[in-house]
C-alpha positions in Angstrom: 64.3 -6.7 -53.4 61.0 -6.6 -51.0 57.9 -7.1 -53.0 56.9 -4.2 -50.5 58.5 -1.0 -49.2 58.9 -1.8 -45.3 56.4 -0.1 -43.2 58.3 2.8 -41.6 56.0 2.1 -38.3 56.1 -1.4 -38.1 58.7 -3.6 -36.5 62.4 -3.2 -37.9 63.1 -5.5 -40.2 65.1 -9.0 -39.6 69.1 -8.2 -40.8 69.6 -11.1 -44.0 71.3 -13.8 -43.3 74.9 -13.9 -44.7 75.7 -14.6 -48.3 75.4 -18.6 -49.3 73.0 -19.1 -46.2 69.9 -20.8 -47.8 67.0 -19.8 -47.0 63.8 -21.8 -45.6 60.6 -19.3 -46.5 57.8 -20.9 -47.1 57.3 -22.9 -49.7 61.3 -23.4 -50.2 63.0 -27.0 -49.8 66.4 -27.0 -47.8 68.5 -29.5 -48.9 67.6 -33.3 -49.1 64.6 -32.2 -50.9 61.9 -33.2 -48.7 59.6 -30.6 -46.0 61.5 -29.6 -42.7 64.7 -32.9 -43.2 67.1 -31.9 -40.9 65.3 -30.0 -38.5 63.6 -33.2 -36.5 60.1 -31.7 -37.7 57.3 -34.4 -38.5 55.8 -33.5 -42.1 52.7 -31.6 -41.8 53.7 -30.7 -38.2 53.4 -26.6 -39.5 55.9 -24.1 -40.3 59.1 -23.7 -38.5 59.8 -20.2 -36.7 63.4 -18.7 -37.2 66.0 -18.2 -34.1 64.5 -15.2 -32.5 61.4 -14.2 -34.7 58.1 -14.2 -33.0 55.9 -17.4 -32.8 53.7 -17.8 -35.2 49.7 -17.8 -34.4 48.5 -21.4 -34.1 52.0 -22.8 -33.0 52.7 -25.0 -30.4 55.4 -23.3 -29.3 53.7 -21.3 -26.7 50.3 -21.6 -25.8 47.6 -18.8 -26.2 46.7 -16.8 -23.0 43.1 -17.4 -22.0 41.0 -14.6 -21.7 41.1 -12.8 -17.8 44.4 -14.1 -17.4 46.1 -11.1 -16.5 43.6 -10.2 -13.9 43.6 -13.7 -12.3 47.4 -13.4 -12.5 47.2 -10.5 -10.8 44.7 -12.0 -7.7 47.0 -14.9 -7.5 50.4 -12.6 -6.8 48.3 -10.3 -4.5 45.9 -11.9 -1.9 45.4 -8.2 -1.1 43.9 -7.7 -4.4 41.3 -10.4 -4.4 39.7 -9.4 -0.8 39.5 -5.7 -2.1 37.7 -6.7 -5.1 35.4 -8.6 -3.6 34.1 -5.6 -0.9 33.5 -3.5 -3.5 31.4 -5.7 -5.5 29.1 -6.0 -2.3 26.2 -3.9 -2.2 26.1 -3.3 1.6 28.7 -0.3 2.9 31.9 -2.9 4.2 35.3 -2.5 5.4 37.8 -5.0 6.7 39.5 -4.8 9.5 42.9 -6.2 10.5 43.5 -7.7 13.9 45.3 -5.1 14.2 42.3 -3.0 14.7 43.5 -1.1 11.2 41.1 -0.4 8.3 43.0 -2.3 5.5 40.0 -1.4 2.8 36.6 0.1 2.9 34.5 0.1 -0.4 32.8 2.7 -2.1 29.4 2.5 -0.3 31.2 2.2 3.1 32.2 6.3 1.8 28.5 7.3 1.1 27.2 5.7 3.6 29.2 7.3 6.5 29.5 10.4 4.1 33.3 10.5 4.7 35.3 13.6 3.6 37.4 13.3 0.5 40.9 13.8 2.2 40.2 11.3 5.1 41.7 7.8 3.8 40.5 5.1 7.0 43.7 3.0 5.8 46.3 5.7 5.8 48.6 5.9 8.4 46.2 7.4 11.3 43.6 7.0 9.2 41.9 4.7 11.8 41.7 7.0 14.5 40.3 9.8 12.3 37.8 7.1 11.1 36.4 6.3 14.6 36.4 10.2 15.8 34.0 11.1 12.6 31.6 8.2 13.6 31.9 9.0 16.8 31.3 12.5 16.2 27.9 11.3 14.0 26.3 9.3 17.0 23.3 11.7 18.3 23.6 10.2 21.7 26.3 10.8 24.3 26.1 6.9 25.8 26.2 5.6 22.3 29.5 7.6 21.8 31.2 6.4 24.6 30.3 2.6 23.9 31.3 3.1 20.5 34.5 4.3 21.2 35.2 1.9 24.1 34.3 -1.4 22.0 36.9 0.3 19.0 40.0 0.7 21.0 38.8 -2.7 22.7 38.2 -1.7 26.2 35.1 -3.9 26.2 33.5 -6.5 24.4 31.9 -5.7 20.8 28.5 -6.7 19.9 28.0 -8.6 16.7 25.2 -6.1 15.6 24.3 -2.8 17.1 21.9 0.3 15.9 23.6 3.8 15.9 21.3 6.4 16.2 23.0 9.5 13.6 22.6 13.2 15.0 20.9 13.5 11.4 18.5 11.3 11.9 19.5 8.1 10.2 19.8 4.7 11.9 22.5 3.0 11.1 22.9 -0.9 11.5 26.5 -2.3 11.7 27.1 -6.3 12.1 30.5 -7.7 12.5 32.2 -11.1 11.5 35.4 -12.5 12.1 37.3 -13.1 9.2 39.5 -16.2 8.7 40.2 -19.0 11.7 37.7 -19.3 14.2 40.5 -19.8 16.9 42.5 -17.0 15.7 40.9 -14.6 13.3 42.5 -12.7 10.9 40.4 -9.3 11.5 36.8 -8.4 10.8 34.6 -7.8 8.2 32.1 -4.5 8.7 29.2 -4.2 6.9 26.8 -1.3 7.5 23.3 -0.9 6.6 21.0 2.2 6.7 17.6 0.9 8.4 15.8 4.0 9.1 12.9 3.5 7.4 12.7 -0.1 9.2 12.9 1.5 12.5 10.2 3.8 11.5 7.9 1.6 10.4 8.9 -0.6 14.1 8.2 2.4 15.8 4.9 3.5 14.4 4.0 -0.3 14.6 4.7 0.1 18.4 3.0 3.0 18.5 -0.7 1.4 17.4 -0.3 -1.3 19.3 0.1 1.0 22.9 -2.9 2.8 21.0 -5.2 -1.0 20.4 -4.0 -1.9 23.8 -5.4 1.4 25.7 -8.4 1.2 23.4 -8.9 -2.2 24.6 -8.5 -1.7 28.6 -10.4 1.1 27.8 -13.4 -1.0 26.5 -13.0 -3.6 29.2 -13.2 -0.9 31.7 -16.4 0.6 30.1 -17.6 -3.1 30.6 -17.0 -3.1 34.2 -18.7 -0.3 35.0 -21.8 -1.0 32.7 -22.4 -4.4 34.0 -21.7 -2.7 37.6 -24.3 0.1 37.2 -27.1 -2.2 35.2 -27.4 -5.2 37.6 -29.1 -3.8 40.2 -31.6 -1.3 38.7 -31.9 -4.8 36.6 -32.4 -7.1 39.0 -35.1 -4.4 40.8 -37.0 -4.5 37.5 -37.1 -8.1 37.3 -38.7 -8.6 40.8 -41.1 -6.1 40.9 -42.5 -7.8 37.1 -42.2 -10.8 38.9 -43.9 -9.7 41.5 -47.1 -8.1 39.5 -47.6 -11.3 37.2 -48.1 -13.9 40.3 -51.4 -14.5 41.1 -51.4 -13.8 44.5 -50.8 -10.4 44.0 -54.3 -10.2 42.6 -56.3 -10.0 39.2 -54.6 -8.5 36.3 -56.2 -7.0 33.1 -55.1 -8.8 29.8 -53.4 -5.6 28.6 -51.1 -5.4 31.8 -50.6 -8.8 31.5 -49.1 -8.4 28.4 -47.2 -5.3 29.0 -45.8 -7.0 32.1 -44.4 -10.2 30.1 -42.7 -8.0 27.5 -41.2 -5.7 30.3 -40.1 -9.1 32.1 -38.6 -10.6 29.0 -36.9 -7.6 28.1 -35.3 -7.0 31.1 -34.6 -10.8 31.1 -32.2 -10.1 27.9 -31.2 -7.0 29.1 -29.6 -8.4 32.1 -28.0 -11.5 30.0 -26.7 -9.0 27.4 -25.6 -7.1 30.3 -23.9 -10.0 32.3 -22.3 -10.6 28.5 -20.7 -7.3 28.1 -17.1 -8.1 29.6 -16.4 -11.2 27.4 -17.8 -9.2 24.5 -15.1 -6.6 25.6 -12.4 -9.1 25.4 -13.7 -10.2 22.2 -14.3 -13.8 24.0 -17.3 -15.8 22.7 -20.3 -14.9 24.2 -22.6 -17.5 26.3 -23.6 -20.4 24.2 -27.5 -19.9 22.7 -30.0 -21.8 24.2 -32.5 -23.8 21.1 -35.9 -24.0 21.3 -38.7 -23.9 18.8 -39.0 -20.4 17.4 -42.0 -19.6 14.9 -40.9 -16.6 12.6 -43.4 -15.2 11.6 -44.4 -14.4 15.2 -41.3 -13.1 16.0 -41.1 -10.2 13.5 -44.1 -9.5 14.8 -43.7 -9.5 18.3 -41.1 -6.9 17.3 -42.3 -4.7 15.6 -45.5 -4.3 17.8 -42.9 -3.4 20.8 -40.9 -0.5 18.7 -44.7 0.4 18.0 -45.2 0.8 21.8 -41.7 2.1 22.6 -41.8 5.1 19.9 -43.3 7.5 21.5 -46.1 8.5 19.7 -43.4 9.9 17.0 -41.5 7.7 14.0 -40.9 6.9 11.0 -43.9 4.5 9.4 -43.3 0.9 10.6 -45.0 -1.9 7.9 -45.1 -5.4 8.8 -44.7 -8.1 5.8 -45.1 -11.5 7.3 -46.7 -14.9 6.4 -49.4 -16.8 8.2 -47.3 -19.4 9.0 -44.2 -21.3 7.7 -41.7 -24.1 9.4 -40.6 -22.9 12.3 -36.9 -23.0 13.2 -34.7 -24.6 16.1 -32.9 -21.4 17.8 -32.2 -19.2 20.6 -35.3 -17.0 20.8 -33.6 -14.9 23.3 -30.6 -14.0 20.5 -32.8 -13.7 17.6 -34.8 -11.4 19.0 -32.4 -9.0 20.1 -30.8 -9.8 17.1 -33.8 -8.4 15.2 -34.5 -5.8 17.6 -31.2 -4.4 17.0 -32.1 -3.7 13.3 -35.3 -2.4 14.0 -34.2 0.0 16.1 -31.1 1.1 14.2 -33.6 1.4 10.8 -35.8 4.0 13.1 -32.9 5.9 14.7 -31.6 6.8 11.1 -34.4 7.4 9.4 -36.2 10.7 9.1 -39.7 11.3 11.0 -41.5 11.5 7.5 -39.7 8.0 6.3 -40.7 4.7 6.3 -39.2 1.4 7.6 -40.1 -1.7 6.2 -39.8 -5.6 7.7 -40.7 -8.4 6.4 -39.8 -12.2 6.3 -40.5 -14.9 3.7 -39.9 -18.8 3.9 -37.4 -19.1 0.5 -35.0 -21.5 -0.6 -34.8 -23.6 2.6 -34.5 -21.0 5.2 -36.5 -18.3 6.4 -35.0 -14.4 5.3 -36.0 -10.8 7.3 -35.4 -8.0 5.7 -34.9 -4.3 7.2 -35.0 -1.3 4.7 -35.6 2.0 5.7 -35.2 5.3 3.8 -32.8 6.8 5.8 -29.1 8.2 5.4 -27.6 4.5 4.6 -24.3 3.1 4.5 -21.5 4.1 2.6 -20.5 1.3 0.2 -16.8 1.2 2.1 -17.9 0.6 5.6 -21.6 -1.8 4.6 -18.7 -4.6 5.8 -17.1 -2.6 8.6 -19.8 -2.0 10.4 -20.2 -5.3 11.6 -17.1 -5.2 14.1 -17.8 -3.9 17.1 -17.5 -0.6 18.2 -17.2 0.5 14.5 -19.9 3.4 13.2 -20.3 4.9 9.9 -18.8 8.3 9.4 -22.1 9.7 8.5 -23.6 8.6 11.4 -21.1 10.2 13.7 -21.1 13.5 11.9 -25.1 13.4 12.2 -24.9 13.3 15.8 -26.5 9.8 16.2 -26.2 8.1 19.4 -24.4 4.7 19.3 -21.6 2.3 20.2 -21.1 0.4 17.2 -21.9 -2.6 19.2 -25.3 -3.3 17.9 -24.7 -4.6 14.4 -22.1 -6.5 15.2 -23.6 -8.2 18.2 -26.7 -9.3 15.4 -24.2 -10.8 12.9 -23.0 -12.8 15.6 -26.3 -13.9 16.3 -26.7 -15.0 12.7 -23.5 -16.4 12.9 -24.4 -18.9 16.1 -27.2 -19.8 13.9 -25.7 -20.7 10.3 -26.9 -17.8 9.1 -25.8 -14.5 7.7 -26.4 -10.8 8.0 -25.7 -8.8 5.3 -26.1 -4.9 4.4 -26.6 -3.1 0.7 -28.0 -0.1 0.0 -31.9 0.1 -1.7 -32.3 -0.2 -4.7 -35.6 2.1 -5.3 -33.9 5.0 -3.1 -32.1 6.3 -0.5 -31.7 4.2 3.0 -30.1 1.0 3.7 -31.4 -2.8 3.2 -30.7 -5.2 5.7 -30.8 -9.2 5.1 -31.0 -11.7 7.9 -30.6 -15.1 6.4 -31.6 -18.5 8.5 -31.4 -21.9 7.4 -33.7 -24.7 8.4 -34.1 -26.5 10.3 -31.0 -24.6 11.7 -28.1 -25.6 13.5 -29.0 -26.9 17.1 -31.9 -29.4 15.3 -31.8 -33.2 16.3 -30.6 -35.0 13.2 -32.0 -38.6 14.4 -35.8 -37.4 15.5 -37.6 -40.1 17.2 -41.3 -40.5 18.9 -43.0 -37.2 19.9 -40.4 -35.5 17.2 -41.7 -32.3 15.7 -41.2 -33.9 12.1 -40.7 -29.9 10.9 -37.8 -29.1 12.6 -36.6 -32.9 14.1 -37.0 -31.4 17.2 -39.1 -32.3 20.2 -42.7 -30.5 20.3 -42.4 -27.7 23.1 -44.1 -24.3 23.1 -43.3 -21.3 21.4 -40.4 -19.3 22.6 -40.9 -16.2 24.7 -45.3 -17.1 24.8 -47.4 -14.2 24.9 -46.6 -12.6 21.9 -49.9 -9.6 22.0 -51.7 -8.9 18.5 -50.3 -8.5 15.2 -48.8 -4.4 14.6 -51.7 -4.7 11.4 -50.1 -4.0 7.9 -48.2 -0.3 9.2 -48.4 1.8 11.9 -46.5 5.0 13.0 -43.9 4.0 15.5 -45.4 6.4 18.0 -48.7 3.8 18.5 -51.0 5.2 16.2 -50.8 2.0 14.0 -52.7 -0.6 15.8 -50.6 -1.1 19.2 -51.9 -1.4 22.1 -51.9 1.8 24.2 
């Protein structure tokens, strides 16, 4: 009798073996006496399993089955199976393609992508042709319908990768690769890609460079017909001051004099700055500076004396902050001025009548530094970089109707550039207004390194005079910049 009842949904039980049979359960002896004699079984070689029962675990009757088995099974018998599987684990919409021309399987993405309807099956019989008349029928452009078609049914060669413009305004990408032999492939693997966003970023790409590229011609044309429209009145003013300062043309008045120098050197730079306009259109170097000995001090104040003269009799309050003397440097006079001129003037445009402009210059840590502040509207903290490339202007200067090109500032870094220095903008710390800082280093860039006899021994360079001579009488500590502050006139 069963030590159990038998489980009524279990397997049926074995039927006993006939009376007198012995039995072999475990732990029973059949006869001989010793484990398994009889049955050709090594001791310890585990237990025997009866004709016809199931193996038991651990056996080496059968061995286990691995883990996947059935699927890989399955892959094996069916080529089919394994190709399938592998489209839809790619990310990208794909579809293969017999040589047949017939869709044998298109993946789930392939679906979304070309938002197919649920009853159309691309590998059913027919299923092709329905395929290719819904694409067809997606295509916003006539031409691209036709081509599309005619490469399909193989009237003409197909492109490895092609855009499809979509009537919805997608942009679909589809590449194509031959699948199996290179002699005689076994169809073609599609794989289609939405790149609409890449196209639009191409296109507004394209679209700002046609914009920089009329901008430029625009610029180079503005050039032209600057440099065209300056050089003669130009060249008239430099021959009639040319003219008044000889000798022979009779006595002159020390005041004339120096009016007529300063009206000769600055129509001297004008025309250079002038004859440098197109290259500075192109954004090509401009001429290379001519050193000499320049004295500082002298220079600040040769500039600020002439915005004295050329104000008008109204301004802002010039001061003048200089040193008796200091080391002078090895430069281009002619850049350095204009350079300096530039921030003069651009301090006085954009400060108010009843403000004030500062300059001043000290000799400090090995270099000589100019400063410009004024109290007028300043420079927003996001441009006081910007506005150092040309033709770039604050926006509170535009909306203030100043006048300006935005070539200015970005001419006088330049300038510091050419000479090692730097040109900086912050605003002031003890108001409103801007503060410009011109930095030069000594003995500057252009100075002879190996000075011999006759050798300036301040600057290593040969002793010469002063650049642009004639410099006129200090501006005093201030002055209006319509005269009324010590300039002449």
């Amino acid at each position: 009798m069963p030590d159990h009842p038998p489980d009524p949904d279990g397997p049926p039980a074995p039927e006993p073996p006939p009376a007198g049979t012995p039995r072999h359960g475990a732990g029973a002896r059949p006869p001989g006496g010793e484990p398994g004699a009889g049955s050709g079984a090594e001791p310890g070689s585990g237990p025997v399993a009866e004709p016809g029962s199931e193996p038991v675990a651990g056996s080496s009757a059968e061995p286990a089955e691995e883990p996947g088995s059935e699927l890989g099974a399955g892959l094996d018998d069916d080529p089919g199976a394994l190709a399938r599987a592998v489209l839809d684990a790619l990310p990208q919409a794909a579809a293969l393609v017999g040589a047949d021309r017939r869709f044998h399987h298109v993946n789930r993405r392939f679906r979304e992508v070309l938002r197919l309807p649920d009853d159309l099956d691309p590998t059913a019989p027919g299923g092709t042709g329905r395929l290719l008349a819904h694409v067809a029928a997606l295509l916003a452009r006539p031409g691209d319908r036709d081509r599309f078609l005619a490469e399909a049914h193989g009237r003409r060669p197909v492109t490895r990768t092609a855009d499809h413009h979509l009537e919805d305004g997608r942009v679909l990408r589809r590449r194509r690769s031959p699948v199996g032999g290179p002699d005689r492939p076994a169809g073609h693997l599609l794989l289609v890609e939405d790149v609409t966003r890449r196209h639009e970023e191409r296109e507004n790409l394209d679209r700002r460079l046609r914009e920089l590229t009329a901008l430029a011609d625009e610029r180079a044309a503005f050039a032209g017909r600057a440099l065209h429209e300056l050089r003669t009145p130009l060249a008239t003013v430099l021959s009639f001051a040319e003219l008044l300062l000889d000798p022979a043309g009779g006595p002159l008045g020390q005041e004339q004099t120096r009016y007529l120098e300063a009206v000769l050197r600055n129509a001297r730079r004008m025309s250079s700055i002038a004859a440098n306009l197109p290259r500075s259109a192109a954004g090509a170097p401009v001429a290379e500076p001519r050193p000499g000995r320049v004295l500082v001090p002298e220079l600040v104040e040769r500039v600020a004396l002439e915005a004295l003269q050329r104000g008008g009799g109204a301004g802002p309050y010039l001061s003048v902050d200089v040193p008796a003397d200091g080391p002078p440097l090895r430069a281009d006079g002619w850049l350095l001025t204009g350079a300096l001129e530039e921030l003069v003037a651009n301090a006085l445009r954009f400060t108010p009548a009843d403000g004030r402009v500062e300059l001043g210059a000290r000799y400090e840590d090995d270099g000589w530094t100019v400063r410009v502040k004024d109290t007028g509207i300043g420079v927003p903290l996001e441009y006081q970089e910007e506005v150092f490339t040309p033709y770039v202007r604050a926006p509170n200067a535009r909306r203030g109707g100043f006048p300006g090109t935005g070539l200015g500032l970005a001419g006088a870094r330049e300038a510091a550039r050419l000479h090692g220095g730097t040109l900086t903008v912050r605003d002031r710390r003890d108001g409103p207004g801007a503060a410009f800082t011109l930095r030069l280093p000594l003995p500057g860039p252009y100075a002879n390194p190996n000075p011999g006899p006759g050798t300036d021994p301040d600057t290593g360079t040969g002793t010469q005079p002063e650049v642009d001579p004639g410099t006129g009488p200090s501006p005093g500590p201030g002055g209006r910049a319509g005269g009324d502050g010590g300039a002449a006139g």
